[in-house]
C-alpha positions as CSV (number, residue, x, y, z in Angstrom):
1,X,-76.9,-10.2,128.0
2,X,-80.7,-10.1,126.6
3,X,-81.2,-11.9,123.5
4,X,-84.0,-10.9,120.9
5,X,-86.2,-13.9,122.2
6,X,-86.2,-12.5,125.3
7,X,-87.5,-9.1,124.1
8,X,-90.8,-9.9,121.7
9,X,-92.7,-7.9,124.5
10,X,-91.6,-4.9,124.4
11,X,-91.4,-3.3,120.8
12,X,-92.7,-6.9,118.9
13,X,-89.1,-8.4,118.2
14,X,-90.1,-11.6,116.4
15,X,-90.8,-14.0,114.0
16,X,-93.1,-11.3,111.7
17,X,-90.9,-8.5,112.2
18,X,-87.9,-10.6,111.3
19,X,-89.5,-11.8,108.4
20,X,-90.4,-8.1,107.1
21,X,-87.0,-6.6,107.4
22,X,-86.3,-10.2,104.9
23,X,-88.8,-8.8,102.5
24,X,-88.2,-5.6,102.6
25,X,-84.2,-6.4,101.9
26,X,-80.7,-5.1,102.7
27,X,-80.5,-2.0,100.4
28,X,-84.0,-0.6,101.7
29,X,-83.1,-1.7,105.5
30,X,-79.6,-0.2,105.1
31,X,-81.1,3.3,104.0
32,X,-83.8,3.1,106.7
33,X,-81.5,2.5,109.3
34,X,-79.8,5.8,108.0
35,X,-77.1,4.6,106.5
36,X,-75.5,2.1,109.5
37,X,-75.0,-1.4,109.7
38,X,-74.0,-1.9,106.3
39,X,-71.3,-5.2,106.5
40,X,-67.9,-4.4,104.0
41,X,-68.7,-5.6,100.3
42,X,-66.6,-8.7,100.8
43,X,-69.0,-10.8,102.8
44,X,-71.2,-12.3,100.2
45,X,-73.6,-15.1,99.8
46,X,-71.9,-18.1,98.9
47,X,-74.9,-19.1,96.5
48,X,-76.9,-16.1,95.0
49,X,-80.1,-17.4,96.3
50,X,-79.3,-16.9,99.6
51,X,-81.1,-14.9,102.5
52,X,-81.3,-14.9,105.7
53,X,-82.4,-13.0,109.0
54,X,-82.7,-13.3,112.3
55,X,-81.2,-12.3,116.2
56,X,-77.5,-12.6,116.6
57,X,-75.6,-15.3,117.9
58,X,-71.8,-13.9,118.4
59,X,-68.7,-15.9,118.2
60,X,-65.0,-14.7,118.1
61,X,-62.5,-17.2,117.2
62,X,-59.1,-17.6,116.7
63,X,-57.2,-17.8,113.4
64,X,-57.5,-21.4,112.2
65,X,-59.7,-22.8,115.1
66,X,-63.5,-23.3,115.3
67,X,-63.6,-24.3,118.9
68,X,-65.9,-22.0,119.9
69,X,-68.0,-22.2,116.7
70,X,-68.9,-25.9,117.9
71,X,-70.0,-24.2,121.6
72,X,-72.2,-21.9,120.0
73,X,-74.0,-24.4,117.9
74,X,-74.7,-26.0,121.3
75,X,-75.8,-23.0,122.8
76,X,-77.8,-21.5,120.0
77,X,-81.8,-21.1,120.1
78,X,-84.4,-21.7,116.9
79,X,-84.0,-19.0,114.9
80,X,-80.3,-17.7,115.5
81,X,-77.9,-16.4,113.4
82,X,-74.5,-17.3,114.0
83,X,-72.2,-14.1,113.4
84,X,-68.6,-15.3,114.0
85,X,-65.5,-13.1,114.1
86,X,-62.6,-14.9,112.3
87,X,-60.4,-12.0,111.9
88,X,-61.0,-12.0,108.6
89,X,-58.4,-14.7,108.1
90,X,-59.7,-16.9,104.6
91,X,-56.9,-20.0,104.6
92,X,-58.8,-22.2,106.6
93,X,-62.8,-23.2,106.3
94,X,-64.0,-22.4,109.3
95,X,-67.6,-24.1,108.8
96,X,-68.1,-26.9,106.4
97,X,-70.9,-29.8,105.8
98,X,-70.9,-31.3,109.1
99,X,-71.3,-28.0,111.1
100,X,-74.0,-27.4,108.6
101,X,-76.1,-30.9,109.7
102,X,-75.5,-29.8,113.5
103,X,-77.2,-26.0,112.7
104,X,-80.0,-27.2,111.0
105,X,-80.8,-30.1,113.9
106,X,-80.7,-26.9,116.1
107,X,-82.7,-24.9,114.5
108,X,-80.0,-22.0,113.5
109,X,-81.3,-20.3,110.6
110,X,-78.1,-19.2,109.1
111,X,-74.2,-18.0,109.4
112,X,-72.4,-14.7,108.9
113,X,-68.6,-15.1,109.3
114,X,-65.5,-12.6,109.0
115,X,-63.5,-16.1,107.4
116,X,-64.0,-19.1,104.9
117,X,-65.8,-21.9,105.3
118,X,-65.7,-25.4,102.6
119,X,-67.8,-28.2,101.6
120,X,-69.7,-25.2,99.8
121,X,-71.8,-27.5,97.6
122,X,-73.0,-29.9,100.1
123,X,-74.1,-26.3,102.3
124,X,-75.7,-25.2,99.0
125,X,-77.5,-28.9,98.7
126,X,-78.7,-28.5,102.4
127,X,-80.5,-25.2,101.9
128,X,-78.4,-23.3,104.5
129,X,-77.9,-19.9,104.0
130,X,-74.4,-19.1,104.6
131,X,-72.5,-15.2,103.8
132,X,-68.8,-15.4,104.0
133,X,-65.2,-13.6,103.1
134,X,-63.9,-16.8,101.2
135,X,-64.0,-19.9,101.0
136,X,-61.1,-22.4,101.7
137,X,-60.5,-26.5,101.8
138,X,-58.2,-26.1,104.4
139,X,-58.9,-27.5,108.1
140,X,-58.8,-25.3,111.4
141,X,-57.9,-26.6,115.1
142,X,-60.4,-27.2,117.8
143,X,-58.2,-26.2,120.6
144,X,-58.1,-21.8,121.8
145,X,-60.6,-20.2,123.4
146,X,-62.3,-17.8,122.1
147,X,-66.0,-15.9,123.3
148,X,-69.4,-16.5,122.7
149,X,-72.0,-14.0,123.2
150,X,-70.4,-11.1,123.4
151,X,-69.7,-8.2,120.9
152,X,-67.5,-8.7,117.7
153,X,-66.4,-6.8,114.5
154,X,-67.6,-8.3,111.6
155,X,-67.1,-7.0,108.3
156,X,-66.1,-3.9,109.8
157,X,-69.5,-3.4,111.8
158,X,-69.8,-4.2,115.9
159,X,-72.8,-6.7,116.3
160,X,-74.2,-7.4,119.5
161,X,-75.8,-10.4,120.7
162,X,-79.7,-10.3,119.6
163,X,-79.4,-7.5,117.1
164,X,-81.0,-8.4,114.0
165,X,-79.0,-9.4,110.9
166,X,-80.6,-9.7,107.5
167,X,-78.5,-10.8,104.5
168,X,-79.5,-11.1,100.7
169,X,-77.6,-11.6,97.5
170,X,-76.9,-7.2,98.2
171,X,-75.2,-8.2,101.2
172,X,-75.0,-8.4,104.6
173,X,-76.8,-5.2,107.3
174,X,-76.9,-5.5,111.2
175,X,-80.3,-3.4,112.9
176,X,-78.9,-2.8,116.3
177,X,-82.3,-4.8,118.5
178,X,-84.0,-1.1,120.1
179,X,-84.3,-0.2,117.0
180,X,-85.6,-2.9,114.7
181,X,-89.2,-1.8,115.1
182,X,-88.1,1.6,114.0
183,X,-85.8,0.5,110.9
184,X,-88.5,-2.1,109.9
185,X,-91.3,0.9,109.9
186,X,-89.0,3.4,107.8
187,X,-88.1,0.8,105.5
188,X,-92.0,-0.1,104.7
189,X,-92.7,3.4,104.2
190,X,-89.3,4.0,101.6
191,X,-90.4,0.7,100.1
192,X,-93.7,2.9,99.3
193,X,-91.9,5.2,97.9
194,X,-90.0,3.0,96.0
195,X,-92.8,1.4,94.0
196,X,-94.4,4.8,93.6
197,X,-91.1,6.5,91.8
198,X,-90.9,3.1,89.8
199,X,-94.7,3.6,88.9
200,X,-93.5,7.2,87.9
201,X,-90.5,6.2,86.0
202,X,-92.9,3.4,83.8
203,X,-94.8,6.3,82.9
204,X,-92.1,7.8,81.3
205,X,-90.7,10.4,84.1
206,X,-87.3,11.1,84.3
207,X,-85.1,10.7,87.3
208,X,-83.5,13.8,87.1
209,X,-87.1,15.4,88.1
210,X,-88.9,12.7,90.5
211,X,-85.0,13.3,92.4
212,X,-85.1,17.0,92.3
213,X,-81.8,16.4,90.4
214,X,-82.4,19.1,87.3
215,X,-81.6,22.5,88.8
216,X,-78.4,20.9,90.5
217,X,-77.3,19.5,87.1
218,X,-78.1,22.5,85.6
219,X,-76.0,24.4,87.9
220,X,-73.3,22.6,87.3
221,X,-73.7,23.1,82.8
222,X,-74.5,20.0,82.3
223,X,-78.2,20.5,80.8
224,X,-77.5,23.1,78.3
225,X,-79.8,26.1,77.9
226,X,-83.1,23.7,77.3
């Protein structure tokens, strides 16, 4: 299956694009995207400084084992993002310190994972970016197979291998790859907007009238006769 490396031809997936949709942030990807790829509230940075974006690197795992975890890491490419399918299952750390060290060496710019991970402070100390259900001491197995590179269901969204994930203290969003140049050009222009309203709203303008908000409110009797 193509990756996103192996499609920076044909509508500029890459290293600038990547690094716009990071910029530009879950929330205003999220909306741009119309709505989609938003990941369930409960995988969250484990440190609120956290962000991270780049193509997907799927893994599905077992409950309690990380086998295929360690294959990935292997397999990955500079600038990957490992998503990993745990089920959801948070009484084991699936990821801890030592996985950590291995990323990094292999240039894998973050992890996304449906499970818990440990040795939180010495990921935080590392500078690796890590978004997660929980986070448990206890130890998995390396023994069932699982898959690498193929879909999963993370945090209730399907990710494919290569689409782009972006995360940020808001979160976690996944831009399906054929349309990343799109999402990334709606989100500039509602980023526009976004500054322009907040321009608006400095100058003392209401929100009720830059939304178009006053003749539904009113409607509804909640604005009284004025």
């Amino acid at each position: 299956m193509e990756r996103a490396a192996d499609l920076e031809g044909a509508c500029g997936i890459g290293p600038e694009l990547i690094q716009a949709l990071l910029q530009l942030g879950t929330a205003t990807v999220y909306e741009a995207a119309g709505g989609r790829g938003a990941m369930e509230a409960a995988i969250k940075p484990i440190a609120a400084w956290m962000r991270v974006a780049g193509p997907a690197l799927t893994v599905q795992c077992p409950p309690a084992d990380n086998l295929m975890i360690h294959l990935a890491v292997a397999l990955a490419r500079p600038g990957d993002v490992l998503v990993v399918d745990a089920g959801g299952h948070t009484e084991a750390g699936y990821w801890g310190e030592i996985l950590t060290v291995a990323a990094q060496a292999q240039g894998i710019v973050g992890l996304v994972i449906d499970g818990a991970v440990r040795d939180v402070e010495g990921i935080e100390a590392r500078g690796f970016p890590v978004f997660a259900r929980g986070i448990s001491m206890r130890s998995t197995n390396k023994s069932r197979p699982g898959q690498v590179n193929q879909p999963v269901r993370v945090g209730g969204v399907w990710v494919h291998p290569g689409d782009i994930v972006v995360g940020d203290r808001d979160g976690v969003v996944v831009v399906r790859q054929g349309e990343a140049c799109r999402v990334r050009d709606a989100a500039m222009r509602r980023a526009e907007l976004e500054q322009q309203i907040l321009g608006r709203l400095a100058r003392g303008e209401l929100t009720i009238d830059i939304l178009g908000l006053r003749e539904r409110l009113g409607g509804l009797g909640l604005l009284g006769d004025g």
